[in-house]
C-alpha positions in Angstrom: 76.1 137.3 81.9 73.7 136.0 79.1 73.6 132.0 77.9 75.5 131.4 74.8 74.7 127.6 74.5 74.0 124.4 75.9 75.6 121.4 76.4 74.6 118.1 76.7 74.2 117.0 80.4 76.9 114.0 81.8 74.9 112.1 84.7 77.2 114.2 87.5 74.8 117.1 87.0 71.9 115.9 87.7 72.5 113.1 89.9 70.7 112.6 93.3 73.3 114.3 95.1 73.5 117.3 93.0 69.9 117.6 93.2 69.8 117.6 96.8 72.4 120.6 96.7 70.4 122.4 94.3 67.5 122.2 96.0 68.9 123.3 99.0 70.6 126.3 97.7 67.3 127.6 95.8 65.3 127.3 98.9 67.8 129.7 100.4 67.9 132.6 97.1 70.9 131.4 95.8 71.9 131.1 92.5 74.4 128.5 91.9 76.0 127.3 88.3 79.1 124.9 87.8 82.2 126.4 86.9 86.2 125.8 85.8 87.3 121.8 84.9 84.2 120.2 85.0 82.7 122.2 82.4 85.6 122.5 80.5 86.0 118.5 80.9 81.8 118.4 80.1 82.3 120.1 76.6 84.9 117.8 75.6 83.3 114.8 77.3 85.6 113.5 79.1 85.8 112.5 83.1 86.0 115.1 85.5 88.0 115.4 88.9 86.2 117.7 90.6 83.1 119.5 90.8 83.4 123.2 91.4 80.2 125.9 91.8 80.2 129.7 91.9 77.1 130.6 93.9 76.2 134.7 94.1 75.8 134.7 98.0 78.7 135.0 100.9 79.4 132.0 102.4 78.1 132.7 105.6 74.4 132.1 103.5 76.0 128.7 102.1 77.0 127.7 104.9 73.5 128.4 106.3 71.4 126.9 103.6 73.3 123.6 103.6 72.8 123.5 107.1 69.1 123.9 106.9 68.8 121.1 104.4 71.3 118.8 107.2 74.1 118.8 104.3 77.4 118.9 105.8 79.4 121.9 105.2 83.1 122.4 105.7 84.7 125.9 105.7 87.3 125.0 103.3 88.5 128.7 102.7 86.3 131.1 103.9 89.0 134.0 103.4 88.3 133.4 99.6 85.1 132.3 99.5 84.9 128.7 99.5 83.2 126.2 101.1 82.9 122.3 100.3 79.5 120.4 100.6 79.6 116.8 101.4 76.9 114.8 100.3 76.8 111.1 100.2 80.9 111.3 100.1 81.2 113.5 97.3 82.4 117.0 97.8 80.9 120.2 95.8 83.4 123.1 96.2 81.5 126.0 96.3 82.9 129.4 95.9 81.4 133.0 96.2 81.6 135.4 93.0 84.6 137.3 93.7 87.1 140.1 92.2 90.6 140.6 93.1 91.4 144.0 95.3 95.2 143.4 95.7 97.2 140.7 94.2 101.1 140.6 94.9 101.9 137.3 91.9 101.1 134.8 94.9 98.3 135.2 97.0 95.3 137.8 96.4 93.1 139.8 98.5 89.4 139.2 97.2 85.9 141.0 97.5 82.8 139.2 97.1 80.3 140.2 94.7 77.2 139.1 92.9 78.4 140.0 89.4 79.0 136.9 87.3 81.1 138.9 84.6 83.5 140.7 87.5 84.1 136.8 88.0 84.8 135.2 85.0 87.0 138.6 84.3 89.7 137.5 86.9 90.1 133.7 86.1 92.7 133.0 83.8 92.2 131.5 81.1 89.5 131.5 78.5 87.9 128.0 78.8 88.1 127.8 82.5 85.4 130.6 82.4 83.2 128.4 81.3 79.8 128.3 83.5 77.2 125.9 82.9 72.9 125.4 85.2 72.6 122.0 86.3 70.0 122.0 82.4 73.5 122.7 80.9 72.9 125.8 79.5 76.4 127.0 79.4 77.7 130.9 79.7 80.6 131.1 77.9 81.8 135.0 78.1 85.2 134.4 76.5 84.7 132.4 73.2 86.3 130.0 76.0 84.5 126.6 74.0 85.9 128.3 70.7 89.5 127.8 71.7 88.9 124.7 73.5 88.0 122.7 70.3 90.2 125.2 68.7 93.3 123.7 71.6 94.1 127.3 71.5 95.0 128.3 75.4 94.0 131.7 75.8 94.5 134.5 78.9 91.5 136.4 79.4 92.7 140.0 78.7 96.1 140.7 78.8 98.3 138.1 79.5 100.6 139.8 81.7 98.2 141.4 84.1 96.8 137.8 84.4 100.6 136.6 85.4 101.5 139.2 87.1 98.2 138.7 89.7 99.4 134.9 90.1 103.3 134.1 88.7 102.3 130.1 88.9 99.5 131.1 85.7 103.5 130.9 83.5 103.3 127.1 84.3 99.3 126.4 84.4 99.7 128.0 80.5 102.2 125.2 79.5 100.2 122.8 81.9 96.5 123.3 80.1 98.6 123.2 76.9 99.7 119.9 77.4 96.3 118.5 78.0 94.1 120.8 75.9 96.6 122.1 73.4 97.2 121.9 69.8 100.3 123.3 67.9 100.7 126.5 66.9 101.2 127.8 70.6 99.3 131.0 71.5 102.0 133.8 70.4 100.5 136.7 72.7 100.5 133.7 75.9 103.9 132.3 75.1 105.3 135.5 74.8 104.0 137.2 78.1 105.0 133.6 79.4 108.7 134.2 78.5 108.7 137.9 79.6 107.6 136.8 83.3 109.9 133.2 83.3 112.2 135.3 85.7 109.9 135.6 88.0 108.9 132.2 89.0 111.8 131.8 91.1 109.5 133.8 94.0 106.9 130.4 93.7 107.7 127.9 96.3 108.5 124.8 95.5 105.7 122.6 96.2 103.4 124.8 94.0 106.0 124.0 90.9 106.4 120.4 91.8 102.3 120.1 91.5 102.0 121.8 87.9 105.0 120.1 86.8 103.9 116.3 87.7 100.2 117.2 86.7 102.2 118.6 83.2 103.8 115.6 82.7 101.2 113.1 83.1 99.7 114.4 79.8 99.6 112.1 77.4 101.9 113.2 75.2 103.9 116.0 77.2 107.1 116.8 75.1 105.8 119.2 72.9 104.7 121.5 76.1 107.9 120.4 78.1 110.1 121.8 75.4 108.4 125.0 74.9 108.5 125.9 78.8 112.4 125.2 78.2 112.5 127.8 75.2 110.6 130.1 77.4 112.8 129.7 80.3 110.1 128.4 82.7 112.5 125.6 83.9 115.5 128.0 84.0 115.5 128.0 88.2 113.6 124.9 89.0 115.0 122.4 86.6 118.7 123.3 85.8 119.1 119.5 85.5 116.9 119.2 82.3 118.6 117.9 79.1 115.8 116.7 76.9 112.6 115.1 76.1 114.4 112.1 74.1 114.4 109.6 76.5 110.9 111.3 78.4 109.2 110.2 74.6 110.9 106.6 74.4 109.3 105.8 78.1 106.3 106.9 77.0 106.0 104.8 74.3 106.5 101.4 76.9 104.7 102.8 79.6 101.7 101.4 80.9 100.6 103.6 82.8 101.4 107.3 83.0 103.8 108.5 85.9 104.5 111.9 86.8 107.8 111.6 89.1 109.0 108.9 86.2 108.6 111.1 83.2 110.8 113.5 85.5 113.1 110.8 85.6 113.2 110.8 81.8 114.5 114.5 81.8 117.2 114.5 83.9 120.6 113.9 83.4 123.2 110.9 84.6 124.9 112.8 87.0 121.4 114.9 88.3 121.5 115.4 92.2 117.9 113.5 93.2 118.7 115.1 96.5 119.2 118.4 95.3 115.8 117.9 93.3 113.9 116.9 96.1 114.5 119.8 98.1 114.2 122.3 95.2 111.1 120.8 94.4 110.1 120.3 97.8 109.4 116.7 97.1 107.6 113.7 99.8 110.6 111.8 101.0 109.1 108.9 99.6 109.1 110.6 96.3 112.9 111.8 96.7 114.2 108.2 97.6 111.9 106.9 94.2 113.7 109.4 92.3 116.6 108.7 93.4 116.7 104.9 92.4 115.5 105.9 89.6 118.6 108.2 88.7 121.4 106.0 90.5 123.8 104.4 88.6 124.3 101.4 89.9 122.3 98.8 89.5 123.0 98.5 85.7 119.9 96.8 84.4 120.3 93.1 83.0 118.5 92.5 80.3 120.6 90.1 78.3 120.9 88.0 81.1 116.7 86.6 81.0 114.7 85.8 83.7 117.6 84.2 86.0 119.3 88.0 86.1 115.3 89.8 86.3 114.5 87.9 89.6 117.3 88.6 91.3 117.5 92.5 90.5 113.5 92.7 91.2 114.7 91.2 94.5 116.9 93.1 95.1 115.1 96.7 94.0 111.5 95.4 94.8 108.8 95.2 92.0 107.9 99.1 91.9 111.7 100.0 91.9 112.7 97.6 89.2 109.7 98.6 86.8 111.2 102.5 87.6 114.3 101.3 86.3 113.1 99.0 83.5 110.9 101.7 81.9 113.6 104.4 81.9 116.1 102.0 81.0 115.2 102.7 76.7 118.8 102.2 75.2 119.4 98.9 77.0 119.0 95.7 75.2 117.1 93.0 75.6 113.0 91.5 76.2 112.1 94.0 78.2 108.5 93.8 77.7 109.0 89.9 79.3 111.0 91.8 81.7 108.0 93.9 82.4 105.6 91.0 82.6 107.6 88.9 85.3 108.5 91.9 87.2 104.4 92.6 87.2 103.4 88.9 88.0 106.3 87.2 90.0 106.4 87.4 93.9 110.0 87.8 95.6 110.5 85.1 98.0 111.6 85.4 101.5 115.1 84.5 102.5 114.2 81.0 104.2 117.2 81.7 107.1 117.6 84.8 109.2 119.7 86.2 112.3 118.8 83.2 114.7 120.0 80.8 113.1 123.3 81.6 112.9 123.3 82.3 117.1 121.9 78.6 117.3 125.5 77.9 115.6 127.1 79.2 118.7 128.0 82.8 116.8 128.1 85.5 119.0 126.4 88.5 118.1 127.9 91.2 115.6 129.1 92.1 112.7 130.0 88.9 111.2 126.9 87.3 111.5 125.5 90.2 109.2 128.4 89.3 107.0 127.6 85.8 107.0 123.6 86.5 106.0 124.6 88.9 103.5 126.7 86.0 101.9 124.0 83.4 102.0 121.7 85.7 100.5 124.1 86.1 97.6 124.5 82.7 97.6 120.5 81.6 97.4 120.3 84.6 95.0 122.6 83.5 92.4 120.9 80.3 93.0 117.9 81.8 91.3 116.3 81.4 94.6 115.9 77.3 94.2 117.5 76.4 97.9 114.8 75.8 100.0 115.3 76.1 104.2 117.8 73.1 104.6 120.0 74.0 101.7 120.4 77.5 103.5 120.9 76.1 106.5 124.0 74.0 105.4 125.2 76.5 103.5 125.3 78.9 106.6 126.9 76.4 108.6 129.7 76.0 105.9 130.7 79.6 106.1 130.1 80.0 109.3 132.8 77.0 109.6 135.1 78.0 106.7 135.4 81.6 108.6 
């Protein structure tokens, strides 16, 4: 594979740790070159997430030549090649030139080889073949930079070859397209795209979930959301969908961008956040999230000013309540203000508990959580203003009156 250009070099090439892996790797034979996102992410200029290598030995010989120069090595996936070197706490994924010998749209059985074309021939698409030497001269075998500034996304070869080795490549097309793309679509991609839709059912559903939240934390996502609805992508895994409206209102207010939120954004009143989470094999964490966000009840109080905002950020918590503001686009009201108090203002702690109510001579049970739950109201719609004492007489008041 010959040079084609070069690029200029962000510090993360050259620094000392990358030096020290260089080295270490030449002293052993091997040749080793940066590959995928970071040298996609170099030509534009913009920050990287991870560094991956190819490197032209097994990685037996990696793992070996690390060793010698007392880098750690971990045997990430050494089935397929990979092996990540730790060096002052930043990993280098390093993988062995391989070709696929059996793929079955999931998983695929690889060979190891030394031939840097035979590589960049089974990755999928054209700008994440990018190669670059730690000089950054980059190797660029499929016009990859072309359509990159072009924000044409492009399958190596044919399209449905490259989908039919890994079905998930449907969603990485409309995923790459959100955060590299420019209008018009690629007609041969989208099309091979829509032919294999059908097939993504057979994906599980943590392997959508992750393309889908990485999709939608594009900055502006609706354009690529829409087309995987026209293709059918979300056919299976999102029968809930009905729009990008609301998804490109939130962004408009959002601070920061949030994956499981945009979600949110695209789903309709009556969508099952249970049902979701298991599709989508979301965290529990992430299921309960999604379902406040969905719920119906609380409705949101705007109109009501920062009386109404404290006690429904009390009651939600801070996170929960700026869920619910953000979403909330066709509710009126300051809720930019909203935003702000929600961001800066601390709920207080009910100043009475449990105990206090047995030093009344209540016995344990079920009223005494009815009589809490009715001074908390109480201090509540207070706007939180009764200190300790207050609370105090105002337990013993309904504890009396009951």
């Amino acid at each position: 594979m010959k040079p084609s250009d070069r690029i200029p070099v962000p510090a993360w090439m050259t620094d000392a740790r990358a030096q020290r892996l260089f080295a270490a790797l030449r002293a052993a034979g091997v040749t080793a070159r940066f590959v995928g996102g970071c040298v996609r992410n170099a030509v534009l200029g913009r920050e990287i997430d991870d560094i991956d290598l190819a490197v032209d030995r097994p990685p037996e010989t990696i793992i070996a030549a690390l060793e010698a120069a007392d880098i750690k090595a971990i045997p990430t996936g050494i089935k397929h090649g990979t092996v990540t070197a730790l060096i002052d706490h930043r990993p280098f994924e390093l993988t062995t030139l391989r070709l696929d010998v059996e793929t079955d749209g999931r998983r695929a059985v690889v060979a190891f080889t030394d031939d840097w074309l035979q590589d960049a021939e089974r990755r999928d698409f054209t700008f994440n073949a990018l190669y670059a030497d730690a000089d950054g001269t980059l190797y660029d075998p499929f016009d990859g930079r072309r359509d990159l500034q072009a924000g044409r996304v492009r399958f190596i070869g044919d399209p449905d070859r490259r989908i039919g080795e890994d079905r998930l490549r449907v969603l990485r097309f409309f995923r790459f397209y959100a955060w590299f793309g420019r209008p018009p679509l690629d007609g041969a991609g989208f099309d091979a795209c829509r032919r294999n839709a059908g097939t993504l059912g057979a994906l599980s559903g943590e392997r959508v979930s992750k393309e889908l939240l990485r999709l939608l934390k594009a900055p502006a996502p609706a354009d690529a959301v829409e087309a995987m609805v026209e293709a059918g992508a979300l056919d299976r895994w999102l029968p809930e969908y009905v729009g990008t409206t609301r998804l490109k209102a939130l962004i408009g207010r959002e601070p920061v961008a949030d994956g499981l939120r945009r979600l949110a954004a695209m789903l309709g009143p009556d969508a099952d956040a249970t049902a979701i989470g298991k599709r989508l094999k979301l965290s529990t964490q992430d299921s309960v999230r999604l379902g406040v966000m969905l719920a119906r009840e609380p409705v949101l109080d705007l109109a009501g000013g920062p009386k109404a905002w404290r006690a429904q950020i009390y009651r939600l918590g801070s996170k929960l309540y700026i869920d619910r503001l953000l979403l909330a686009v066709d509710v009126p009201g300051d809720w930019q203000a909203a935003l702000a108090l929600a961001r800066t203002w601390t709920p207080p702690e009910l100043p009475v508990g449990g105990g206090d109510a047995l030093k009344l001579g209540l016995a344990p049970g079920p009223r005494i959580g009815a009589l809490m739950t009715a001074v908390e109201d109480w201090w509540v719609a207070g706007d939180f203003v009764a200190d300790r004492a207050a609370c105090l007489a105002e337990l013993a008041r309904l504890a009396k009156a009951a």
